[in-house]
N, C-alpha and C positions, 0 to 999 in steps of 0.2 A: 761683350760688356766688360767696360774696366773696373776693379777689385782691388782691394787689398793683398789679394792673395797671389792674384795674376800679376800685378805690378812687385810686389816682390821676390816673385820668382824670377820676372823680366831684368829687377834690377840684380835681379841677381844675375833679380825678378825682376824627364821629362820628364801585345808579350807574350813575350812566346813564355807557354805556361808548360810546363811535361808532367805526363801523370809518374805514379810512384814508380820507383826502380829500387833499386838496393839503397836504400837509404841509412844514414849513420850520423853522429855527434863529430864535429872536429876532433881533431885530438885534443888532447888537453896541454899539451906543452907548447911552449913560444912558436905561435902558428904566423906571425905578421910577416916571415918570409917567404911566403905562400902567397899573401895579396900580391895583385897588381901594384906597383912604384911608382908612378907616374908622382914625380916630386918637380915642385916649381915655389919659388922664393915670392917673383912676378910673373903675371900675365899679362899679355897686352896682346888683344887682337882686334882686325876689323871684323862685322857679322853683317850678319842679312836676318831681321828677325819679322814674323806673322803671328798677326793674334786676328783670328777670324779672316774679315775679308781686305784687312790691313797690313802691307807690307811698308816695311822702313830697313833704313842700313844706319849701323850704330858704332861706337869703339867701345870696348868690352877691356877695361882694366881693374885686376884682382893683385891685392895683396895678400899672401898666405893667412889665413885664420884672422886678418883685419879688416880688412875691405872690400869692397865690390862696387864697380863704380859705370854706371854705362851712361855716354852721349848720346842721345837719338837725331840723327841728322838725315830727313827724310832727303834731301838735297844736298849735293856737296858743298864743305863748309859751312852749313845752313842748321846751326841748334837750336831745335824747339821744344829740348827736354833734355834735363838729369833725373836720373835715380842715383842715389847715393844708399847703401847698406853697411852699416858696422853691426858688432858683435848686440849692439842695443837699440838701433834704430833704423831706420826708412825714411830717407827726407827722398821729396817729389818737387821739381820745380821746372815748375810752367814757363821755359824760357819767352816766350808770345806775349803771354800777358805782365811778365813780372810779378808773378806770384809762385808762392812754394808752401808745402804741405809737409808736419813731419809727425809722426806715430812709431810707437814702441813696438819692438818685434813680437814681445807677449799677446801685444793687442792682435796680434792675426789668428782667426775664427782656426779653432781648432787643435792647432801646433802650433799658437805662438809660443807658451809658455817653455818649448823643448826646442825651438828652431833659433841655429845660430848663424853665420855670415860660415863658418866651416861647413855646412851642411850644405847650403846650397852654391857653394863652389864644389865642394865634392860632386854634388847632382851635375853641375855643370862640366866636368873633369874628368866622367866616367870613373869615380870612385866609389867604393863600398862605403856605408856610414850608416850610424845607428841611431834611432831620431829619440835622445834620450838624454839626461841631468848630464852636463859636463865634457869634456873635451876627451872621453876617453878612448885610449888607443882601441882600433878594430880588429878583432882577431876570428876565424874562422871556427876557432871553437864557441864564439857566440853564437852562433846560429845550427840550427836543423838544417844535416846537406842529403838531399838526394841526387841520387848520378842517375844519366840516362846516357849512354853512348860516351861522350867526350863533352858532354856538358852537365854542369850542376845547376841545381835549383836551392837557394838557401834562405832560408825562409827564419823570421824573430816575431816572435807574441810578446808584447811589452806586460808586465806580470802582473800591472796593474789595470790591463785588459783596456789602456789609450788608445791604443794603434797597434797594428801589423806590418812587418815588410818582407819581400817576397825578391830575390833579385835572381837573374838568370845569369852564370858566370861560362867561359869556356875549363880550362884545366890548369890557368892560371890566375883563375879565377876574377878575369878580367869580367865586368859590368857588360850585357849587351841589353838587356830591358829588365823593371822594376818597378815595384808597386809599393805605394803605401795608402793602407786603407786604413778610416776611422769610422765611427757610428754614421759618420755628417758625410762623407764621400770617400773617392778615392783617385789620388793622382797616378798616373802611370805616366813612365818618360821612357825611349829607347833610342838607344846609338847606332847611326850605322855611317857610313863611305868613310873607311878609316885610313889615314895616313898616316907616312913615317914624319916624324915631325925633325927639326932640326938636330935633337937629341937622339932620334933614330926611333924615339917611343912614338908605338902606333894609334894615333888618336882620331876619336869619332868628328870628324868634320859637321857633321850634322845631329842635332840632340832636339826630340820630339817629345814634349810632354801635351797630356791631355788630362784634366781636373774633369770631374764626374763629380755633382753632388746633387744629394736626393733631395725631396721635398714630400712634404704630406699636402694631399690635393681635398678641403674643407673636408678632413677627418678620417677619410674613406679610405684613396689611392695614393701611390707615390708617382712623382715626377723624378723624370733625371735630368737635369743640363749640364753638360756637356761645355767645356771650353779650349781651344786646340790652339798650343803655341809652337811653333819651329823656329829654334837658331841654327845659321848656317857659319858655321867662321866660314872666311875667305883667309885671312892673312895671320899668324900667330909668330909672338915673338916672346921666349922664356927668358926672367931673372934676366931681362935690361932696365935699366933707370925709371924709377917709376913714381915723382913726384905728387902728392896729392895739395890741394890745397880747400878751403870751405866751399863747398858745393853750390852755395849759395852766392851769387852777386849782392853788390854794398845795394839799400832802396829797394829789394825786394820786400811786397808785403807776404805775411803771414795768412793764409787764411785754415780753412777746415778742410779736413783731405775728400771729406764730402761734395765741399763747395769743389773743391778742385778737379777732381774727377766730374762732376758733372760737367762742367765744360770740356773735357777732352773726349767725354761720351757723345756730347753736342757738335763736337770738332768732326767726329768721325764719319 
C-alpha cells in the first residue's frame, strides 16, 4: 500500500538486537572522530528498488543536506514517476497521467514535524543521525553504548518521550541495522553486501527498511501491518556534476496526493 511515509522514504522515500554487556556513556569530549566518515558533496546512483510485490529500477540523485531526487523507470528510458525531497517538501509526480502531488515534510504521520532531507540520506548512506530540532552535529556521547564482543549497541530516548532509536554499530562505529520506534510504529532498516566504493569507503550495496505500525482492532486488540522496501544500488558515482532542475514539467496538473496515490494503488 502506497503512503505518505513509504513514498518519502522511497524518495528518499531501512536487527540484530544484543542483550546487555558492559555498558557506558560516550565520553564527553569531541567524540565525531570516532563516527563513521562516509562524506559525499553528490550522489548519483542507479538502484533496483521493491515495495511488496513490486519491483522497479530508478536513478537515485542526492545533494548533501539539500536534496533527494529519484526517477523511477520501470523500463529503460521509460519515466513514470519523480519524487522530489527538499529540506521542506515532497513533490510526487505521476509522469503517466501528467499529474503531480506536493505536501510538507511536517505533514508526515508521526516525524514529520523532526524529519529532514539530512535524515533520510543519512538512513540511505549508512550514517548515524538523531531524529530531532536542527541539523546538529552527531557525536557518540549522545547516546547510551553497550559493547558486546566487537560490536555496540547505541541506543537515544528523546526527553520528550517522541521516539526512541536504537542502532547496531561495529568498533567504528559504522551503522549495520537500526530502529526507530514511536507510540504509532516502528521503522527498522539494515545494511548489508558492502563494497569498496571508488573512494575505497566500504558501503552497503543494499539497504532494507521495514515500517511496522499498530492499530486498535474496535477497542479490544491490536493489529500490526507491516510494509517491506529494498534498495539495491547497482552503480554509484561521488561529488560529480549534479544539475537539478523543477521536478515538475510545464501543463502538469495539480491535484491531491490522495487523489494521486490512489491511482498508482489502482496501477499496481
Amino acid at each position: 500500500m502506497w503512503n505518505r511515509v513509504s513514498i518519502a522514504v522511497l524518495g528518499v522515500c531501512m536487527m540484530l538486537f544484543f542483550s546487555c554487556g558492559s555498558s557506558r556513556r560516550g565520553s564527553s569530549g569531541n567524540t565525531e572522530k570516532e563516527l563513521s566518515a562516509f562524506s559525499f558533496e553528490t550522489f548519483n546512483a542507479k538502484v533496483g528498488f521493491s515495495v511488496g510485490n513490486m519491483t522497479m529500477n530508478a536513478t537515485l540523485r542526492m545533494k548533501r543536506d539539500s536534496f533527494l531526487f529519484i526517477s523511477v523507470q520501470p523500463f529503460a528510458g521509460i519515466e513514470v514517476a519523480r519524487i522530489f525531497v527538499s529540506d521542506k517538501d515532497v513533490c510526487l509526480v505521476d509522469r503517466m497521467n501528467k499529474r503531480y502531488a506536493q505536501f510538507a515534510i511536517k505533514e508526515i504521520p508521526d516525524y514529520g514535524e523532526l524529519l529532514g532531507v539530512d535524515k533520510l540520506q543519512a538512513m540511505l548512506t549508512d550514517q548515524l543521525f538523531l531524529l530531532r530540532e536542527g541539523k546538529k552535529a552527531v557525536k557518540v556521547s549522545d547516546f547510551s553504548v553497550s559493547q558486546i564482543a566487537s560490536f555496540f549497541l547505541l541506543q537515544y530516548s528523546d526527553p520528550q518521550n517522541r521516539f526512541s532509536q536504537e542502532f547496531t554499530t561495529d568498533e567504528h562505529y559504522r551503522v549495520s541495522n537500526a530502529t526507530l520506534t514511536s507510540t504509532h510504529g516502528t521503522l527498522r532498516w539494515e545494511y548489508s553486501q558492502f563494497e569498496a566504493l571508488e573512494n575505497g569507503y566500504m558501503f552497503p550495496m543494499k539497504v532494507g527498511l521495514t515500517m511496522s505500525k499498530s492499530s486498535v482492532d474496535g477497542g479490544f486488540s491490536s493489529r500490526r501491518s507491516n510494509q517491506e522496501i529494498s534498495f539495491y544500488y547497482k552503480k554509484i558515482e561521488l561529488n560529480k556534476e549534479c544539475s537539478f532542475s523543477n521536478p515538475v514539467p510545464k501543463g502538469y496538473e495539480k491535484v491531491s496526493v490522495e487523489e494521486l496515490l490512489s491511482v498508482l494503488n489502482n496501477k499496481r
